[in-house]
C-alpha positions as a Markdown table, in Angstrom:
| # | Residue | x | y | z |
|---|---|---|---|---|
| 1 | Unk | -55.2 | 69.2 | 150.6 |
| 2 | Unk | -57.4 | 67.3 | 153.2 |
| 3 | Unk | -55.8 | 64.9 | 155.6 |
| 4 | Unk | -56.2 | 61.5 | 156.1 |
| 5 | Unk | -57.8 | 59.4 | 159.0 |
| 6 | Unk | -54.0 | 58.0 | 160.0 |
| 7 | Unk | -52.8 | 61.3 | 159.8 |
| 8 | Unk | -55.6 | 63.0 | 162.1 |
| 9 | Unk | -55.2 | 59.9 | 164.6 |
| 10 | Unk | -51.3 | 60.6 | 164.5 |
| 11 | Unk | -51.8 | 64.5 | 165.2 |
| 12 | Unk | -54.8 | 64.0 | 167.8 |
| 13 | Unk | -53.4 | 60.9 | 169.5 |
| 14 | Unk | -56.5 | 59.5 | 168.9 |
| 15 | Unk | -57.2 | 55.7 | 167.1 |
| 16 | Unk | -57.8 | 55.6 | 164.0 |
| 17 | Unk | -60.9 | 53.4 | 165.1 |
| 18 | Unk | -62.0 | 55.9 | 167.4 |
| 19 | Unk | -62.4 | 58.4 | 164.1 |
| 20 | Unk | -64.3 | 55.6 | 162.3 |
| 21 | Unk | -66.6 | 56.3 | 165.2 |
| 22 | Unk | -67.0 | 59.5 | 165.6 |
| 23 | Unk | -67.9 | 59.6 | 161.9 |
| 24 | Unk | -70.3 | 56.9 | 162.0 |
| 25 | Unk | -72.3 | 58.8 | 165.0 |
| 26 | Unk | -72.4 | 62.0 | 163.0 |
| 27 | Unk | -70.0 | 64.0 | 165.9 |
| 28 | Unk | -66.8 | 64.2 | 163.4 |
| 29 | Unk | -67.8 | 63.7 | 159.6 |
| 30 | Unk | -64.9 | 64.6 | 157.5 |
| 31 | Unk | -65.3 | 66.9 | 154.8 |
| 32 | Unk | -64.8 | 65.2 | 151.9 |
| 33 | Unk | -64.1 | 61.6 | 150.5 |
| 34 | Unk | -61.5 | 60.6 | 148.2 |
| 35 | Unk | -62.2 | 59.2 | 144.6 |
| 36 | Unk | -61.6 | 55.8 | 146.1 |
| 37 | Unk | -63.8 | 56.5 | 149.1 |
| 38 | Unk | -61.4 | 57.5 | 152.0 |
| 39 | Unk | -61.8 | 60.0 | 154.5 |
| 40 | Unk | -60.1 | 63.1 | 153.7 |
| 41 | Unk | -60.1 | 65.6 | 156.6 |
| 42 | Unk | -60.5 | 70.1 | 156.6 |
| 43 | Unk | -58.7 | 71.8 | 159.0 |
| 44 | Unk | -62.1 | 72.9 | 159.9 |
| 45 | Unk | -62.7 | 69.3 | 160.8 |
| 46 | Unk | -59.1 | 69.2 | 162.7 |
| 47 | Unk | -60.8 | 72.2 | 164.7 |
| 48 | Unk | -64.1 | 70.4 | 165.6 |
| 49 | Unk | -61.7 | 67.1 | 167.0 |
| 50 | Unk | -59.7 | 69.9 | 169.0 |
| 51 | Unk | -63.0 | 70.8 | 170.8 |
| 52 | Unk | -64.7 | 67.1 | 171.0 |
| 53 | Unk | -61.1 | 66.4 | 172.8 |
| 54 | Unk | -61.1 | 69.0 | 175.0 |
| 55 | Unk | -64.7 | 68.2 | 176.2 |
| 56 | Unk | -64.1 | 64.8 | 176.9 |
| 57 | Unk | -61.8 | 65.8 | 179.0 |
| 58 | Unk | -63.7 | 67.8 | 180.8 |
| 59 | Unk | -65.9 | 64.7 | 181.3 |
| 60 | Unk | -68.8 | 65.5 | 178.7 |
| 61 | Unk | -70.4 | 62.5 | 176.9 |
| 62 | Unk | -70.5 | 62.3 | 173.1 |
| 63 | Unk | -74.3 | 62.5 | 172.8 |
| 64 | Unk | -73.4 | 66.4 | 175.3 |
| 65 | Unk | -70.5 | 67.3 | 173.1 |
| 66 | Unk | -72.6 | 66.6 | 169.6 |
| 67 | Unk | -75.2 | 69.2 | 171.2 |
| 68 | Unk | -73.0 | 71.9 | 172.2 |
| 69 | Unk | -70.9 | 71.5 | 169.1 |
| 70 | Unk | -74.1 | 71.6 | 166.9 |
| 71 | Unk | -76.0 | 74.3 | 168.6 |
| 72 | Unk | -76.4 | 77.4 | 165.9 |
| 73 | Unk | -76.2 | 80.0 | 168.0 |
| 74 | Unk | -73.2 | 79.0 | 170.0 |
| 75 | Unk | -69.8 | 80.0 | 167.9 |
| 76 | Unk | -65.9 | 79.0 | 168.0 |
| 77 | Unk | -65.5 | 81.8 | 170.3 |
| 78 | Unk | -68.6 | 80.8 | 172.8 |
| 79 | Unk | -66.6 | 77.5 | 172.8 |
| 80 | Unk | -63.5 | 78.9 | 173.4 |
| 81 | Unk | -64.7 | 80.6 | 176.5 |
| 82 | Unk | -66.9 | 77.9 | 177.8 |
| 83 | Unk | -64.1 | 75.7 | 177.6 |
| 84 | Unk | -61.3 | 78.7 | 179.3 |
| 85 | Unk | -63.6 | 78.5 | 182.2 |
| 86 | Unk | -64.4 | 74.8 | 183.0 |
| 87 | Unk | -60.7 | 73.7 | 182.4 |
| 88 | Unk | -60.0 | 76.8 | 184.3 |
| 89 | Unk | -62.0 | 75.5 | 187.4 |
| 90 | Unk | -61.3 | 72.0 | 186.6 |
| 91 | Unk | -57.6 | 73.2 | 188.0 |
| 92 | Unk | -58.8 | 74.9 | 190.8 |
| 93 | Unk | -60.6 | 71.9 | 192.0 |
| 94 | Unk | -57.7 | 70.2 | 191.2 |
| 95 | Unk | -55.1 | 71.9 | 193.5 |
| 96 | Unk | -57.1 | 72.0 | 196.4 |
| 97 | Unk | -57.0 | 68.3 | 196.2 |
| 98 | Unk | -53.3 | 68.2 | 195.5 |
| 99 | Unk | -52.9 | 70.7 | 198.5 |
| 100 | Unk | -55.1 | 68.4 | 200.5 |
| 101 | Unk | -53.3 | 65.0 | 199.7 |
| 102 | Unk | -49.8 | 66.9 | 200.3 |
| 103 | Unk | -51.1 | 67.6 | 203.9 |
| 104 | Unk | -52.1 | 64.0 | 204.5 |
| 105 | Unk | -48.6 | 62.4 | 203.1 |
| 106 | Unk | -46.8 | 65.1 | 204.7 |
| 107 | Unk | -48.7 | 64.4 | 208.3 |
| 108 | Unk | -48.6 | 60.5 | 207.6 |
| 109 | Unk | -44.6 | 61.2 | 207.2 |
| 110 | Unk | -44.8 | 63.1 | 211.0 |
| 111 | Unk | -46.2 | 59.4 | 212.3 |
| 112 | Unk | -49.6 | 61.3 | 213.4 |
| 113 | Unk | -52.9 | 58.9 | 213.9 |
| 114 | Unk | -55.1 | 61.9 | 212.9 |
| 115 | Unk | -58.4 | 61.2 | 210.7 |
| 116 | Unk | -58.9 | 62.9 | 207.2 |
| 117 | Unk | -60.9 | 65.6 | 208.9 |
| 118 | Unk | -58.3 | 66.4 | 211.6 |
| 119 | Unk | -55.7 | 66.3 | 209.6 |
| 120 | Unk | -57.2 | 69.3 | 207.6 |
| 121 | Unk | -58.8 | 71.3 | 210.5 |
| 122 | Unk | -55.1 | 70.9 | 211.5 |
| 123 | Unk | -52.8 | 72.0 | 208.8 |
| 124 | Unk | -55.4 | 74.2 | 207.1 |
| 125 | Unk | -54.3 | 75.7 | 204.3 |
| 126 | Unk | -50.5 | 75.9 | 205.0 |
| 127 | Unk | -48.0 | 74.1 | 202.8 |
| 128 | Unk | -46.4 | 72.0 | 205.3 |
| 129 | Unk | -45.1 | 69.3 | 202.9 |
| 130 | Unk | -43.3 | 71.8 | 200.6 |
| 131 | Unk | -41.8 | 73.4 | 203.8 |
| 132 | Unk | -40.4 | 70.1 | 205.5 |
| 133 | Unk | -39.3 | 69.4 | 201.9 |
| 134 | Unk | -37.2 | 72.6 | 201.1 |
| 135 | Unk | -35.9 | 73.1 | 205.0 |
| 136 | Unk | -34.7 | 69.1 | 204.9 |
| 137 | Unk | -32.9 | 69.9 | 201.4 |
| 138 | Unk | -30.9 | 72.9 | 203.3 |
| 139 | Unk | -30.6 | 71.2 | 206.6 |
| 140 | Unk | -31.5 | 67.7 | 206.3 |
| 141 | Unk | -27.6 | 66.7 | 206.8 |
| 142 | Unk | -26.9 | 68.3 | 210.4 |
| 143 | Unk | -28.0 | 67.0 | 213.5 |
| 144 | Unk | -30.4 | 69.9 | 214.5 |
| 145 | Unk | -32.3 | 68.7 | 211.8 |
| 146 | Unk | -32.5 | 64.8 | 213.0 |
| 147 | Unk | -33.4 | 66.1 | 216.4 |
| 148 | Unk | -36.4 | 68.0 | 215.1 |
| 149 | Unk | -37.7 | 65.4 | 213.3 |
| 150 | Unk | -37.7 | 62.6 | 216.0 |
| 151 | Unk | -39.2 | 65.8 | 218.5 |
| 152 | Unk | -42.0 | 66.3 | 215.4 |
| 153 | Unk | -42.6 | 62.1 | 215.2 |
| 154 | Unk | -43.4 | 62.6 | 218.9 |
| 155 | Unk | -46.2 | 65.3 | 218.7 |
| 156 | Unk | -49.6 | 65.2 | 219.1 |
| 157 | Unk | -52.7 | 66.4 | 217.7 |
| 158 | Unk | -53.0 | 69.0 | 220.9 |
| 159 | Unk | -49.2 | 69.4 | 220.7 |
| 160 | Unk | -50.0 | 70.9 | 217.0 |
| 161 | Unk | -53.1 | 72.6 | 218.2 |
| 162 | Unk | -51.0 | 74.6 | 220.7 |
| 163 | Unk | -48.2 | 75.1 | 218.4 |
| 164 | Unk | -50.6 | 76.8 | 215.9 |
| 165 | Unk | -51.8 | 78.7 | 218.3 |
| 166 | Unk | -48.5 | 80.6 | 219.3 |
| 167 | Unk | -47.4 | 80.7 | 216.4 |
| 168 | Unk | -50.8 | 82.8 | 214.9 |
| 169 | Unk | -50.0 | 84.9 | 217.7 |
| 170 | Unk | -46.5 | 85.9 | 216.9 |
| 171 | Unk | -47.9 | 86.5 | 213.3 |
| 172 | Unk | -50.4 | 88.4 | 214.4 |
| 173 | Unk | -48.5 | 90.7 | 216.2 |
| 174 | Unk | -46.2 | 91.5 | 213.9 |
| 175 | Unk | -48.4 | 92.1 | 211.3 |
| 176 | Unk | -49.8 | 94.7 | 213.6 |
| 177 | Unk | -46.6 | 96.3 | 214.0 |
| 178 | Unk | -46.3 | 96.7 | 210.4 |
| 179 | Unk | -49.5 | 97.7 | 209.4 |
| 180 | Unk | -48.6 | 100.4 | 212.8 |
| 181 | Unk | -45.6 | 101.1 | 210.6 |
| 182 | Unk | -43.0 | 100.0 | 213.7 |
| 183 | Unk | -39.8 | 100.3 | 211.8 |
| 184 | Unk | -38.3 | 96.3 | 211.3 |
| 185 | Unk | -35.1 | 97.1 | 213.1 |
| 186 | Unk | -37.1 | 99.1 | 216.0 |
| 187 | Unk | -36.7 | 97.1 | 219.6 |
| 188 | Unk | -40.4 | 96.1 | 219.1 |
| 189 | Unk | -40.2 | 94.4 | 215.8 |
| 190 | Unk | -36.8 | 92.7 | 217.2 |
| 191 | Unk | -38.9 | 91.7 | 220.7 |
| 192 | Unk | -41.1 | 89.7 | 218.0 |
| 193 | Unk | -38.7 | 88.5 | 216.0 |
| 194 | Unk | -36.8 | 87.1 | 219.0 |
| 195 | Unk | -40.2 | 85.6 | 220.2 |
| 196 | Unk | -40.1 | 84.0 | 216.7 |
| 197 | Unk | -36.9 | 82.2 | 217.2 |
| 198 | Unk | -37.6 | 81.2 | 220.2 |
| 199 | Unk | -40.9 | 79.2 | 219.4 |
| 200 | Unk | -38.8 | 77.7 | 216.5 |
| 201 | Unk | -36.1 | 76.4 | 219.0 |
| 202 | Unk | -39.0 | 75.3 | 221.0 |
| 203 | Unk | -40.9 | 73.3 | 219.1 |
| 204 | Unk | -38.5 | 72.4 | 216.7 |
| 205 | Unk | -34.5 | 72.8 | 216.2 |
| 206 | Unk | -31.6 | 75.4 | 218.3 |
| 207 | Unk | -32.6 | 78.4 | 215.7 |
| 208 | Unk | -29.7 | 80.0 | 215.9 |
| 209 | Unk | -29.3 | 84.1 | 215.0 |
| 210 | Unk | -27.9 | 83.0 | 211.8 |
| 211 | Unk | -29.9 | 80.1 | 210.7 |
| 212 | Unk | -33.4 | 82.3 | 212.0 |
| 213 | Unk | -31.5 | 85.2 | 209.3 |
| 214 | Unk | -31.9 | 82.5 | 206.7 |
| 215 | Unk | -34.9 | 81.9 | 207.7 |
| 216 | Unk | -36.0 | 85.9 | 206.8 |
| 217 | Unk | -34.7 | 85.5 | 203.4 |
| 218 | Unk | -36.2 | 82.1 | 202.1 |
| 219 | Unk | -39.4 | 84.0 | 203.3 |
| 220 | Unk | -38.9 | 86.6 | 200.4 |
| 221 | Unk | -37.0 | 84.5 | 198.3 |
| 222 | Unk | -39.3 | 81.5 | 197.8 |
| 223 | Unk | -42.5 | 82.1 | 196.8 |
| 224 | Unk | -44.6 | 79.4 | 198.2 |
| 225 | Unk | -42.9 | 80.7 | 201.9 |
| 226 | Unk | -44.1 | 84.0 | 200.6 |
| 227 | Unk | -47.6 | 83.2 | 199.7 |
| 228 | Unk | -48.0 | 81.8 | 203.7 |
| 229 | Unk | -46.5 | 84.4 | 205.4 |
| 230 | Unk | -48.2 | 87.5 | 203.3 |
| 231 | Unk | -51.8 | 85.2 | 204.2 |
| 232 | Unk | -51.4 | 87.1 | 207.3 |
| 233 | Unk | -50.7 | 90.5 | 205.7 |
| 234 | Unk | -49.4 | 91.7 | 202.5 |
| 235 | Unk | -45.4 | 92.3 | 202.8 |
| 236 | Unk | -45.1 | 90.3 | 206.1 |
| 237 | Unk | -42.6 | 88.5 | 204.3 |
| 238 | Unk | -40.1 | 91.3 | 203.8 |
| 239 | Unk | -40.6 | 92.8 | 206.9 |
| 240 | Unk | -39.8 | 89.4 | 208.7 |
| 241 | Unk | -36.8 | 89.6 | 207.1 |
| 242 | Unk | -35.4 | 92.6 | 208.0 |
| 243 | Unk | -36.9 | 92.0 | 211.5 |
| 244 | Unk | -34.9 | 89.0 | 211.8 |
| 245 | Unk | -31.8 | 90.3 | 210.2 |
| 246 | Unk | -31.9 | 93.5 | 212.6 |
| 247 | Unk | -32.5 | 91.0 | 215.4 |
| 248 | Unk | -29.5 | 88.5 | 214.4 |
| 249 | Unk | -27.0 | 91.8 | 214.3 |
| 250 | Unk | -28.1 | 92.6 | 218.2 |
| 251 | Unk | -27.9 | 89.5 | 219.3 |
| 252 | Unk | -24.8 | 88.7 | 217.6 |
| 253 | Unk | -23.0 | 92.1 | 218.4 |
């Protein structure tokens, strides 16, 4: 049983003008026609729409689509592929513009008068507005937090520039002390984790032992805080947080 044009414009989404047209420009011909001259749709035909759409979203004209879907020598599987690897870096492009437009809100929402091009060579390719959003879901209520965020309004573009700096400094060094394999919970991995708090307190809030042990396990805990502290080196994370926990026990005993 073939189907017909209201019932391909239901399942595609598509109008059912839009099918008149396709058919009348030779890209989607259906099948067959009914004894009373309808359109009467194969799922062969319902296959063919499933590819026109998926090209047009990809931003291909109907004149590029009728070629590619005509072409003899090109098969559903050639399609399929083509088609995995444009919407594939379609997305890519894609989330490096959401990760850019999330650094711009997030350093619009810090009150800094950067341009578009310092604002990137700034923040790179760290996640700052999912950060600031998941540390103001945990903390946003206390008054540490309120005091960071009117000391962060306040900061300038060198002010970041130096704070980047240290803080790819303490990174650095202890990812060299893992890759030396310095046991977490040796006084050298502790010396660095204490140098950690201390640029947090710093620059931002009173890090206290237990809020800087916290910190060690959101590290390993949520993935986007993994994926910027293993940039530095793979299984940072983890060994931050043991760092810090070993840290937090010394200076709390």
């Amino acid at each position: 049983m073939g189907h017909s044009v209201g019932e391909v414009a239901r399942i595609s989404g598509q109008t059912v003008r839009t099918l008149h047209h396709y058919d009348r420009i030779g890209l989607l011909v259906p099948a067959e026609r009914t004894p009373s001259g309808y359109r009467s749709y194969s799922e062969a035909d319902l296959e063919r729409l499933r590819q026109i759409l998926t090209y047009r979203e990809l931003g291909f004209g109907l004149d590029q689509i009728a070629a590619l879907l005509d072409d003899p020598s090109t098969d559903t599987r050639a399609h399929l592929a083509r088609q995995h690897r444009l919407v594939t870096e379609r997305i890519d492009r894609l989330r490096t513009v959401a990760r850019a437009l999330e650094r711009l809100m997030e350093a619009d929402s810090m009150g800094l008068d950067l341009t578009a091009e310092e604002r990137l060579e700034l923040f790179g390719d760290f996640d700052v507005d999912a950060h600031t959003a998941e540390a103001e879901r945990r903390w946003g209520h206390t008054d540490a937090w309120a005091r960071s965020q009117r000391r962060v309004g306040r900061y300038t573009r060198q002010d970041w520039e130096r704070h980047n700096a240290e803080a790819e400094k303490i990174y650095r060094a202890l990812a060299r002390a893992m890759s030396e394999g310095v046991p977490a919970d040796s006084a050298t991995a502790m010396d660095l984790a204490e140098r950690h708090r201390r640029h947090i307190t710093r620059w931002f809030y009173d890090c206290t032992p237990q809020i800087h042990r916290g910190l060690g396990e959101l590290y390993v805990t949520d993935t986007r805080f993994t994926a910027t502290i293993d940039a530095h080196a793979d299984g940072l994370s983890t060994y931050l947080r043991d760092a810090f926990a070993a840290n937090a026990d010394r200076l709390e005993s």
